[in-house]
CHARMM-style PDB file with segment names, atoms N, HN, CA, C and O in Angstrom:
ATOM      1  N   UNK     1      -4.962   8.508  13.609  1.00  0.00      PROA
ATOM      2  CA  UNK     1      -5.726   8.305  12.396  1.00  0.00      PROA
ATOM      3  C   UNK     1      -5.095   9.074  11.238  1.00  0.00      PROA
ATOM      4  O   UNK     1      -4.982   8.456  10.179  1.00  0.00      PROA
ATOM      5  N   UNK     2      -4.709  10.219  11.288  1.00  0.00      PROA
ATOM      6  HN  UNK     2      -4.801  10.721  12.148  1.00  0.00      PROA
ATOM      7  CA  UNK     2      -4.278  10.889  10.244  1.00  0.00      PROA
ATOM      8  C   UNK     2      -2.535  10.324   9.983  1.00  0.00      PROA
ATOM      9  O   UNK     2      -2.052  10.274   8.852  1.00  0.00      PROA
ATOM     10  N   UNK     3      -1.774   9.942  11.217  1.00  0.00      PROA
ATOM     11  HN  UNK     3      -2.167   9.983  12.135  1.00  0.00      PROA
ATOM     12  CA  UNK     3      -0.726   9.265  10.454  1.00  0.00      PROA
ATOM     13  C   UNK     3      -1.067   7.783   9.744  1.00  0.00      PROA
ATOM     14  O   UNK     3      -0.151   7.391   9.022  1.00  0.00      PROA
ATOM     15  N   UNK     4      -1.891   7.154   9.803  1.00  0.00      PROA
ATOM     16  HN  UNK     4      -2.636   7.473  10.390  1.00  0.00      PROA
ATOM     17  CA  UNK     4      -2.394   5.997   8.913  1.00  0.00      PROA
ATOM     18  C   UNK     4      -2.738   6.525   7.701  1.00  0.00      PROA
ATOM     19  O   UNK     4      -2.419   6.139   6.577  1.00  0.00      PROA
ATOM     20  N   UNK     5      -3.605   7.699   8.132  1.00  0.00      PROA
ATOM     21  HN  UNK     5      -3.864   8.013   9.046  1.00  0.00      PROA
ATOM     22  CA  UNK     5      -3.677   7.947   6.475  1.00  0.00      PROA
ATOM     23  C   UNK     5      -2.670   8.516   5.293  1.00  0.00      PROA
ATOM     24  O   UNK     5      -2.704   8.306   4.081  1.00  0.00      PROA
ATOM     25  N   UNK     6      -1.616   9.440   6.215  1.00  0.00      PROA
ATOM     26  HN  UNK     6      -1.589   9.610   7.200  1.00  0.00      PROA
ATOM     27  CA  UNK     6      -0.862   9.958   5.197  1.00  0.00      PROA
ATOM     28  C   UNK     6       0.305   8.890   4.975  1.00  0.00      PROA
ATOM     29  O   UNK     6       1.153   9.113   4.112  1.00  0.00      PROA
ATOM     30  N   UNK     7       0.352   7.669   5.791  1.00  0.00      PROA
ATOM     31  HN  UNK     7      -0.338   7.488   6.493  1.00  0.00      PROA
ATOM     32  CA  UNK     7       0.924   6.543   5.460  1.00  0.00      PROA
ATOM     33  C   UNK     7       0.893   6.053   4.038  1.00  0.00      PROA
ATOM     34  O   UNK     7       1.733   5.978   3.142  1.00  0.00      PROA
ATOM     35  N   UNK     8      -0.817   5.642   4.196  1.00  0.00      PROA
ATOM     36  HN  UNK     8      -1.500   5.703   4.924  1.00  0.00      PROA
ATOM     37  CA  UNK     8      -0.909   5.239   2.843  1.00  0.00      PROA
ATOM     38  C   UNK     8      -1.231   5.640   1.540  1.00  0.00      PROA
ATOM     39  O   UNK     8      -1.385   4.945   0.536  1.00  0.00      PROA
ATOM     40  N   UNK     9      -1.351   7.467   1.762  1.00  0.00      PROA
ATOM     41  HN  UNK     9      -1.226   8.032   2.577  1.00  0.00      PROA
ATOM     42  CA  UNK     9      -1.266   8.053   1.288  1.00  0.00      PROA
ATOM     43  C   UNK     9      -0.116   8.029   0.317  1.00  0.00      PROA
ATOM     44  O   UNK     9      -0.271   7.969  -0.903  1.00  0.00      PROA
ATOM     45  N   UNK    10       1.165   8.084   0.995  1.00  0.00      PROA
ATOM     46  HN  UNK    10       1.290   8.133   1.985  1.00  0.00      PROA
ATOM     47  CA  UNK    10       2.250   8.218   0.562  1.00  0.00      PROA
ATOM     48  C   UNK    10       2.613   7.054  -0.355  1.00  0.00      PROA
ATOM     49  O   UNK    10       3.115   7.293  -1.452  1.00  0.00      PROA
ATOM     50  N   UNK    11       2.361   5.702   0.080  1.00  0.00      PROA
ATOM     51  HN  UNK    11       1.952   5.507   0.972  1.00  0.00      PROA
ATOM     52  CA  UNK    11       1.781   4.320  -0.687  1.00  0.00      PROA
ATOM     53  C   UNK    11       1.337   4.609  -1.767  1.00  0.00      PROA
ATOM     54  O   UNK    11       1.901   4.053  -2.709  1.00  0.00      PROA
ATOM     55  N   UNK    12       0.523   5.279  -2.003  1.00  0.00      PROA
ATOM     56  HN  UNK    12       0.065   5.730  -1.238  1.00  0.00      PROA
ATOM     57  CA  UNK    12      -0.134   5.298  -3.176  1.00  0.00      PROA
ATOM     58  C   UNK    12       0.792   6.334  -3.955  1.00  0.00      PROA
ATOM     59  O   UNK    12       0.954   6.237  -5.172  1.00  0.00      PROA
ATOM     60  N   UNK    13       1.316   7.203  -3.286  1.00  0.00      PROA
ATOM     61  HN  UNK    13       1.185   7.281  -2.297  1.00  0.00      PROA
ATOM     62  CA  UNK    13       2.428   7.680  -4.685  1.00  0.00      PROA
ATOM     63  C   UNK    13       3.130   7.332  -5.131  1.00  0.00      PROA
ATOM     64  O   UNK    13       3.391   7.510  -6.321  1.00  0.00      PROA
ATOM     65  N   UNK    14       4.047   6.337  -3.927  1.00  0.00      PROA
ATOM     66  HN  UNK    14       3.835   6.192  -2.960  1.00  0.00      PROA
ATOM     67  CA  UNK    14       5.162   5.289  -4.251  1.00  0.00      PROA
ATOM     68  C   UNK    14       4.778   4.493  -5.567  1.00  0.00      PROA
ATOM     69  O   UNK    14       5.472   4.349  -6.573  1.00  0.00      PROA
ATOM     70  N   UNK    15       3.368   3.960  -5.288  1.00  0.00      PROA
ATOM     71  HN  UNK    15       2.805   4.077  -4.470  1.00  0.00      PROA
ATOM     72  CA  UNK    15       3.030   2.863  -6.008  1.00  0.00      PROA
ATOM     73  C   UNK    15       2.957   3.452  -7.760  1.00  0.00      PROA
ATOM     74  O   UNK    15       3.284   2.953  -8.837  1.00  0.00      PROA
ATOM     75  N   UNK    16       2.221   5.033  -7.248  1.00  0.00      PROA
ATOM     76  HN  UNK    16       1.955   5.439  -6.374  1.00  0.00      PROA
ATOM     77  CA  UNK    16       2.106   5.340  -8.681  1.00  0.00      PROA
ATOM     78  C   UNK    16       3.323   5.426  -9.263  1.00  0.00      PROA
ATOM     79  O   UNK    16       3.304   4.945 -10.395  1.00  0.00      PROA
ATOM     80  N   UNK    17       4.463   5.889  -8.901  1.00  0.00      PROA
ATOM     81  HN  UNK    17       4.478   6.280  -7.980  1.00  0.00      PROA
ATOM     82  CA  UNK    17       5.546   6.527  -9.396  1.00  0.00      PROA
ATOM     83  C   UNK    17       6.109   5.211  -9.708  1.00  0.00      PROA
ATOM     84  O   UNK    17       6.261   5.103 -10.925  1.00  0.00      PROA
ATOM     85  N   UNK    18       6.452   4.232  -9.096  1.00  0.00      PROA
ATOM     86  HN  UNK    18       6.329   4.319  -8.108  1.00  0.00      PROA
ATOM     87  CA  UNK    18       6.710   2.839  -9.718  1.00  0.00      PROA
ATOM     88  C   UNK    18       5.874   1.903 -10.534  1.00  0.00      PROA
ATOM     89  O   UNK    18       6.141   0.704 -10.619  1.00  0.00      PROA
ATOM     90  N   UNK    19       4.994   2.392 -11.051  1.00  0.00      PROA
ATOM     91  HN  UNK    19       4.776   3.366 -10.982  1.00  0.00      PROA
ATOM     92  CA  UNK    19       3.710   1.677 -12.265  1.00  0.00      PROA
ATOM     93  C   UNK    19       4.250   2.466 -13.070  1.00  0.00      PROA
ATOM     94  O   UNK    19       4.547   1.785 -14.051  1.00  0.00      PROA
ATOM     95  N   UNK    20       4.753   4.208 -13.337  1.00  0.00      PROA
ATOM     96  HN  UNK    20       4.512   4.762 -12.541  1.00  0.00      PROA
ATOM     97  CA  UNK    20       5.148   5.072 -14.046  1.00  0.00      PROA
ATOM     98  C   UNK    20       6.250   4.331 -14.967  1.00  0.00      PROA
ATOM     99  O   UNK    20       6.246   3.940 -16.134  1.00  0.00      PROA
ATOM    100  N   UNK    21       7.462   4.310 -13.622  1.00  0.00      PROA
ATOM    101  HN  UNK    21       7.466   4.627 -12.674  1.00  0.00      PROA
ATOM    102  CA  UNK    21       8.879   3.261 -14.224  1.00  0.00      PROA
ATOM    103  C   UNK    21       8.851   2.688 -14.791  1.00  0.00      PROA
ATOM    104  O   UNK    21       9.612   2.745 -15.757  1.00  0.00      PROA
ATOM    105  N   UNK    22       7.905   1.630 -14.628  1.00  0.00      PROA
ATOM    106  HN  UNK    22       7.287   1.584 -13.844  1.00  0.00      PROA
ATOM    107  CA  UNK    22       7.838  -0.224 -15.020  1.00  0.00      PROA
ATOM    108  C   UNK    22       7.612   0.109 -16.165  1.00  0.00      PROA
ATOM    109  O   UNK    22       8.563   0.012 -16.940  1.00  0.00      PROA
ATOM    110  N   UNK    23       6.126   0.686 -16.779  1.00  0.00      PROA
ATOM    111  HN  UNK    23       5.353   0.766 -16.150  1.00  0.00      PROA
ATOM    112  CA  UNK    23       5.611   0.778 -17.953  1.00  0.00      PROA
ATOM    113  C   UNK    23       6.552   1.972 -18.831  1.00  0.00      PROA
ATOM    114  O   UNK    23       7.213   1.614 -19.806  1.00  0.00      PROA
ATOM    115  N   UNK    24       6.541   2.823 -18.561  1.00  0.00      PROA
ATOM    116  HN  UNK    24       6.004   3.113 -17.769  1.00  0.00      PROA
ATOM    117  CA  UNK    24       7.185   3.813 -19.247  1.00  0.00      PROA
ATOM    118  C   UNK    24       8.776   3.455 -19.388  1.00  0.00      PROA
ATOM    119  O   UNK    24       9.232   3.205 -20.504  1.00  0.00      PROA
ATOM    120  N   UNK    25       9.376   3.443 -18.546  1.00  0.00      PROA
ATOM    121  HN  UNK    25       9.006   3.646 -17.640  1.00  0.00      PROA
ATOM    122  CA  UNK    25      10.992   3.165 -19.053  1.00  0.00      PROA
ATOM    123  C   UNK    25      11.448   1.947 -18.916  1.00  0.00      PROA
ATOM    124  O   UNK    25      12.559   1.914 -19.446  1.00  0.00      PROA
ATOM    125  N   UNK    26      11.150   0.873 -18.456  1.00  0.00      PROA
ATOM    126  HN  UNK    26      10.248   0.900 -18.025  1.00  0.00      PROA
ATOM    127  CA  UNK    26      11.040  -0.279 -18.777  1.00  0.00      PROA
ATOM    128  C   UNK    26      10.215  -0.910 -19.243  1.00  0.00      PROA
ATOM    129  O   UNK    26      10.257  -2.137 -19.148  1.00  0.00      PROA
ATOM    130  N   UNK    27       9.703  -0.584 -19.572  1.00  0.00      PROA
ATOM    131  HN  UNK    27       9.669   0.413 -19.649  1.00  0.00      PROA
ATOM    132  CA  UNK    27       8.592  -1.002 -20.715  1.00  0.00      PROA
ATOM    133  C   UNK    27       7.887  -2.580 -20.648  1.00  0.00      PROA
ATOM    134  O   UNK    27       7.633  -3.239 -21.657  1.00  0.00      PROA
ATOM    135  N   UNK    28       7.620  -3.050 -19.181  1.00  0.00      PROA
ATOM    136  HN  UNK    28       7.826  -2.514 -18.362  1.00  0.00      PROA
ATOM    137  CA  UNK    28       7.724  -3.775 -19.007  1.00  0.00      PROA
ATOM    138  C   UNK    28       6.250  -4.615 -18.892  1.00  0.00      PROA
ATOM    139  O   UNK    28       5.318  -3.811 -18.870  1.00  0.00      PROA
ATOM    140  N   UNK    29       5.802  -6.038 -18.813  1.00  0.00      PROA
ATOM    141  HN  UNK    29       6.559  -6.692 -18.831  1.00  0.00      PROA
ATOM    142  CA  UNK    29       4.483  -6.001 -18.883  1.00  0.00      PROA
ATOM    143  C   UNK    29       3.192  -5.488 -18.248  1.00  0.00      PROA
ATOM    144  O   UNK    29       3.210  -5.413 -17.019  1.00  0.00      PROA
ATOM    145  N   UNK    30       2.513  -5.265 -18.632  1.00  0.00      PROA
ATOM    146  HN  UNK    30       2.498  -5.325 -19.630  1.00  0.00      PROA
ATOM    147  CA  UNK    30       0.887  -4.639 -17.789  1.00  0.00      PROA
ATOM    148  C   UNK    30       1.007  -4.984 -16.345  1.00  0.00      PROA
ATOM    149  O   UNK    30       1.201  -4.429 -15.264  1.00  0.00      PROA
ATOM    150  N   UNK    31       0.721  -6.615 -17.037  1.00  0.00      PROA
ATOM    151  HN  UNK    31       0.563  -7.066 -17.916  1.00  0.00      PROA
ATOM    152  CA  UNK    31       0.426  -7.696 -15.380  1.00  0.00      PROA
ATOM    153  C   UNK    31       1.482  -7.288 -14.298  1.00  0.00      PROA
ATOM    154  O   UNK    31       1.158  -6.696 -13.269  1.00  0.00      PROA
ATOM    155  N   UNK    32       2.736  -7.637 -14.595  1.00  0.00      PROA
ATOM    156  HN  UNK    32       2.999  -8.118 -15.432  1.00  0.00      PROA
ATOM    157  CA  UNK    32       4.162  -7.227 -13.786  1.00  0.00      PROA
ATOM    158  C   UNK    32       3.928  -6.000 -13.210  1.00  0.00      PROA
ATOM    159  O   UNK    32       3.899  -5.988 -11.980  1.00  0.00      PROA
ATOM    160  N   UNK    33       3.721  -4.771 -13.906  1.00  0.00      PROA
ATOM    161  HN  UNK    33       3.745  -4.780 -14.905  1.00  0.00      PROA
ATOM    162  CA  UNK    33       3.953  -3.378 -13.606  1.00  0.00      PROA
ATOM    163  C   UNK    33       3.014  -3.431 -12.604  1.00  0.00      PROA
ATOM    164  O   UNK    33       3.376  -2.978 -11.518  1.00  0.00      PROA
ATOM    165  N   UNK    34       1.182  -4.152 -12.750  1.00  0.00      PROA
ATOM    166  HN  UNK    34       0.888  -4.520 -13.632  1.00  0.00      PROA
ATOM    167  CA  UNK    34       0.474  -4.034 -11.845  1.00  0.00      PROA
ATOM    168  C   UNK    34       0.670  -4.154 -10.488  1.00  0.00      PROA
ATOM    169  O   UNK    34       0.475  -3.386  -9.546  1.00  0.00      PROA
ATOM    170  N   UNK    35       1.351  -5.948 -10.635  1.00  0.00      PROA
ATOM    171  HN  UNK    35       1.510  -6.572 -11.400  1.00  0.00      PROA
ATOM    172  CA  UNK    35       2.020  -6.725  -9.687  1.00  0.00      PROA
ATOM    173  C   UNK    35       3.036  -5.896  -8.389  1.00  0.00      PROA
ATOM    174  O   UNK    35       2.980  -5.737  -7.170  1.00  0.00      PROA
ATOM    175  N   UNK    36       3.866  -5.554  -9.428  1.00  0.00      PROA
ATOM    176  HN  UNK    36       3.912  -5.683 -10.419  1.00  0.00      PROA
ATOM    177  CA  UNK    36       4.810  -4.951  -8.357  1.00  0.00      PROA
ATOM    178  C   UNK    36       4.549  -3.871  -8.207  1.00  0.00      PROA
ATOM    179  O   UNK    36       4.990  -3.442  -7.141  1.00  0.00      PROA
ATOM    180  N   UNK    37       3.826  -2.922  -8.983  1.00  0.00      PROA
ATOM    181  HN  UNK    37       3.467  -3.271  -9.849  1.00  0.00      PROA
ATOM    182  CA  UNK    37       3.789  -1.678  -8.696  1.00  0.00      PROA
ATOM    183  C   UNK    37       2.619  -1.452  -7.817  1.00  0.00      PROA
ATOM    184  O   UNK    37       2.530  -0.290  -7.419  1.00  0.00      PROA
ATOM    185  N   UNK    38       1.854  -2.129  -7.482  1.00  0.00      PROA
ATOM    186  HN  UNK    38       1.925  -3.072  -7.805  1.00  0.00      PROA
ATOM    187  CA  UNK    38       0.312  -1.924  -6.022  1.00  0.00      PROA
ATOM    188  C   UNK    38       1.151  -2.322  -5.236  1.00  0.00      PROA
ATOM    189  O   UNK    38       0.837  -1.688  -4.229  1.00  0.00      PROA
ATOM    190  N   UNK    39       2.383  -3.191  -4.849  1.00  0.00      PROA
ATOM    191  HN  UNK    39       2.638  -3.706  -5.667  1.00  0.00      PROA
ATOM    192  CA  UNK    39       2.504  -3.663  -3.414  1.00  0.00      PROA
ATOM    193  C   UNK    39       2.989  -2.950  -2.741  1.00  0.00      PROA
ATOM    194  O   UNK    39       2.884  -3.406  -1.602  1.00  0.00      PROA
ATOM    195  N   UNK    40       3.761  -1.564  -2.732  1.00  0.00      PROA
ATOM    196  HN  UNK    40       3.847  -1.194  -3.657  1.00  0.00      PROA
ATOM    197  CA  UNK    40       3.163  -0.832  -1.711  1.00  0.00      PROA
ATOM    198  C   UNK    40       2.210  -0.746  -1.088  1.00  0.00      PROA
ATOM    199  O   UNK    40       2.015  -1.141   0.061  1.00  0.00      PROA
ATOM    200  N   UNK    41       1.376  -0.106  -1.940  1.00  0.00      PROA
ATOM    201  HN  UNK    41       1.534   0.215  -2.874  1.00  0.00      PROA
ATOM    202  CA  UNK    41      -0.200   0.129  -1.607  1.00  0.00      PROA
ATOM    203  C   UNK    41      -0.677  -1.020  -0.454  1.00  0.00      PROA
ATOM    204  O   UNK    41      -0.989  -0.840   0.723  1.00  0.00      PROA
ATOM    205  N   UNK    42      -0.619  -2.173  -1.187  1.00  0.00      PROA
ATOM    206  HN  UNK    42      -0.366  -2.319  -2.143  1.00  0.00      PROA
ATOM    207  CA  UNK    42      -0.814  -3.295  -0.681  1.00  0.00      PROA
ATOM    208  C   UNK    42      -0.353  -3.673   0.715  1.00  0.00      PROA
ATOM    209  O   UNK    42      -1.314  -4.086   1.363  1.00  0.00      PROA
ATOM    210  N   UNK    43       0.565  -3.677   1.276  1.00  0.00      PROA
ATOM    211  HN  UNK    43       1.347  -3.341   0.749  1.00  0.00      PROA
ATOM    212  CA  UNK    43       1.348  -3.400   1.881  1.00  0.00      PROA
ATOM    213  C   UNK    43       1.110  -2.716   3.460  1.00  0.00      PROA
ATOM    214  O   UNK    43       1.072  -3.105   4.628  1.00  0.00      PROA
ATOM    215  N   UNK    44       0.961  -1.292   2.591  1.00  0.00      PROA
ATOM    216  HN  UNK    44       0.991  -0.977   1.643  1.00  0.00      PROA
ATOM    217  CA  UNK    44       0.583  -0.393   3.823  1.00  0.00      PROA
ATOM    218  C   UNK    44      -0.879  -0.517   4.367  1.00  0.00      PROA
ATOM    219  O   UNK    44      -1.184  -0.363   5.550  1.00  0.00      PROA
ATOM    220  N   UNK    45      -1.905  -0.875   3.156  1.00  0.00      PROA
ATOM    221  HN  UNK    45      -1.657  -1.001   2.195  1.00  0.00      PROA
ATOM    222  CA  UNK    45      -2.856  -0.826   3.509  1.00  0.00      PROA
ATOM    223  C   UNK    45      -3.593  -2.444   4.591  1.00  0.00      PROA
ATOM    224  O   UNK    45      -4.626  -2.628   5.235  1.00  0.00      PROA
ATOM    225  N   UNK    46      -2.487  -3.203   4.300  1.00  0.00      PROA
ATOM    226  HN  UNK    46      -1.648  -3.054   3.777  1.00  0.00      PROA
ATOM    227  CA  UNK    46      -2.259  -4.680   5.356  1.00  0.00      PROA
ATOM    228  C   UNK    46      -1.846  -4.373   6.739  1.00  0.00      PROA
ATOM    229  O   UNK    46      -2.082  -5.013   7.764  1.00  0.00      PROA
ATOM    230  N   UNK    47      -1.386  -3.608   6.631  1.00  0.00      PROA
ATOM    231  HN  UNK    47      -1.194  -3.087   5.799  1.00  0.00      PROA
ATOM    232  CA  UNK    47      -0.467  -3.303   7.744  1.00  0.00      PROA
ATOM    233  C   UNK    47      -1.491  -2.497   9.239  1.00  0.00      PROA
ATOM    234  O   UNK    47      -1.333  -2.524  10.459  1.00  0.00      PROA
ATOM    235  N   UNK    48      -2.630  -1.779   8.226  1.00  0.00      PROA
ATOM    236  HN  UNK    48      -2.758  -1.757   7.235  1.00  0.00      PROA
ATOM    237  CA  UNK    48      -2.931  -1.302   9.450  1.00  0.00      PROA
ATOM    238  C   UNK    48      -4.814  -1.341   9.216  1.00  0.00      PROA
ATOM    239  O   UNK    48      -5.673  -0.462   9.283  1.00  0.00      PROA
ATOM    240  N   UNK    49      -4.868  -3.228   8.845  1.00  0.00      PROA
ATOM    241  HN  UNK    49      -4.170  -3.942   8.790  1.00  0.00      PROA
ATOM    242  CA  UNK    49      -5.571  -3.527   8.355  1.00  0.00      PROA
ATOM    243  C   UNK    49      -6.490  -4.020   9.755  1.00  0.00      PROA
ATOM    244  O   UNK    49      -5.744  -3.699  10.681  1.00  0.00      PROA
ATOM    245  N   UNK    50      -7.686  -4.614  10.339  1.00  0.00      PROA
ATOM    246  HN  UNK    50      -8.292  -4.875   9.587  1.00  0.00      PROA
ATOM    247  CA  UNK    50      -8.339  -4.767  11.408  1.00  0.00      PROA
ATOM    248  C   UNK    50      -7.889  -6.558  11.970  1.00  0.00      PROA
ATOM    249  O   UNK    50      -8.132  -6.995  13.095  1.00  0.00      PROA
ATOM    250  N   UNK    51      -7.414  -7.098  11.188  1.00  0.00      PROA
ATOM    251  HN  UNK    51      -7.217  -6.742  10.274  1.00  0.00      PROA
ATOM    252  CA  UNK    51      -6.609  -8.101  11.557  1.00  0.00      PROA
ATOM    253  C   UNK    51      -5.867  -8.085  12.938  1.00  0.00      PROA
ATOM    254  O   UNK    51      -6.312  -8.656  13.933  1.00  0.00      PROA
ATOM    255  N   UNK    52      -4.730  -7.401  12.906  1.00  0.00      PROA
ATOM    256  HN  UNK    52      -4.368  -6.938  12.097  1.00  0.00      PROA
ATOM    257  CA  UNK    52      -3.946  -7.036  14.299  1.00  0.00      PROA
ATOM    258  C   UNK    52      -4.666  -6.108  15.610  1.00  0.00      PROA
ATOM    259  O   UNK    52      -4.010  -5.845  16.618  1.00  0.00      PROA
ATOM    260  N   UNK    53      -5.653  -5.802  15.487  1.00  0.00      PROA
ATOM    261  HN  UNK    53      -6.186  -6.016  14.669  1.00  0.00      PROA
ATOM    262  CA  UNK    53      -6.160  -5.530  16.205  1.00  0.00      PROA
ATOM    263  C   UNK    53      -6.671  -6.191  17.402  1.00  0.00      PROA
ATOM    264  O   UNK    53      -7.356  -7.207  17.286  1.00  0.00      PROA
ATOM    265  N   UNK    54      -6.303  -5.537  18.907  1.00  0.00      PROA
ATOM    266  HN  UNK    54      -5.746  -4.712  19.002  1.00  0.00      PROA
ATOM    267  CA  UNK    54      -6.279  -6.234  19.877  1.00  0.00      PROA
ATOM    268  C   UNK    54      -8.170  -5.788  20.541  1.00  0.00      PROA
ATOM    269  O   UNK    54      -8.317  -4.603  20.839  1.00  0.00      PROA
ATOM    270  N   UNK    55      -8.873  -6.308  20.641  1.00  0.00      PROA
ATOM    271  HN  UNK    55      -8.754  -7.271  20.398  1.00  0.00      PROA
ATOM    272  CA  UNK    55     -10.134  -5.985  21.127  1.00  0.00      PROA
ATOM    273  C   UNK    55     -10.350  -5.083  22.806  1.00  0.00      PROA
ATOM    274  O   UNK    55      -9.889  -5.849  23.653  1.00  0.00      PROA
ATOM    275  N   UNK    56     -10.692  -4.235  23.252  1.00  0.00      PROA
ATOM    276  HN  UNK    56     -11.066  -3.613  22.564  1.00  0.00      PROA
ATOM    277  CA  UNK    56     -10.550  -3.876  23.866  1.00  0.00      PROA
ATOM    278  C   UNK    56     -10.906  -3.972  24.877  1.00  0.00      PROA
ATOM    279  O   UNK    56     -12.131  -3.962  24.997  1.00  0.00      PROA
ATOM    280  N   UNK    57      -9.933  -4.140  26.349  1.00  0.00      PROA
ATOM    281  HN  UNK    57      -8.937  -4.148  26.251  1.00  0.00      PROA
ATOM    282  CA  UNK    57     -10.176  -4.705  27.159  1.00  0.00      PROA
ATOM    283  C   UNK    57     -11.661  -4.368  28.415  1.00  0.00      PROA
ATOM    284  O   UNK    57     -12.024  -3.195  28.488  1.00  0.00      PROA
ATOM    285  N   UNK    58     -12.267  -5.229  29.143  1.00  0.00      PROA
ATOM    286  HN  UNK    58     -11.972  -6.182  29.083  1.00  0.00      PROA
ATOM    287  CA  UNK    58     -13.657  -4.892  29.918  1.00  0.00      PROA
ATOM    288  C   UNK    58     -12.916  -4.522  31.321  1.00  0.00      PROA
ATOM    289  O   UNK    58     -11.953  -4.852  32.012  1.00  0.00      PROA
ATOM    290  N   UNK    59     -13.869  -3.735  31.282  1.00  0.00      PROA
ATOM    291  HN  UNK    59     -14.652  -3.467  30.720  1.00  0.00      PROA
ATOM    292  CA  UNK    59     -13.565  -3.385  33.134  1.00  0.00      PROA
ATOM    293  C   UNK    59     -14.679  -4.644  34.141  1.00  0.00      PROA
ATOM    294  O   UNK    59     -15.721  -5.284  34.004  1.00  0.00      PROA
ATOM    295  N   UNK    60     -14.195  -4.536  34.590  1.00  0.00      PROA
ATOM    296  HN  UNK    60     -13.348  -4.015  34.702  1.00  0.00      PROA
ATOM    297  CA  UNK    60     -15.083  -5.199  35.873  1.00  0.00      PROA
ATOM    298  C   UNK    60     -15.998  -4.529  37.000  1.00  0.00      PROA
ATOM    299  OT1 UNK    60     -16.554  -5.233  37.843  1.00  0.00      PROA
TER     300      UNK     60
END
């Protein structure tokens, strides 16, 4: 549990530090910067999302 979290933890700095880039030194649009700059976030937080989850098996 705690490596999931500092996973996406880390996601979210990535993400910030590249929304930073986009807008600030490329100066680039809102939407775009949004766009590309959450998919980290996005990303990690898919990844260990309840989707892939295998249900757990019954004893007999």
């Amino acid at each position: 549990m705690f490596r999931k979290s500092l996973i996406i933890l880390l996601a979210g700095v990535v993400s910030l530090a590249l929304c930073l880039f986009l807008a600030l030194v490329l100066e680039w649009p809102r939407i775009v910067v949004y766009t590309l700059g959450l998919a980290p976030l996005f990303v990690a937080a898919a990844s260990f999302g309840s989707a892939g989850r295998q249900p757990p098996e019954r004893r007999r």
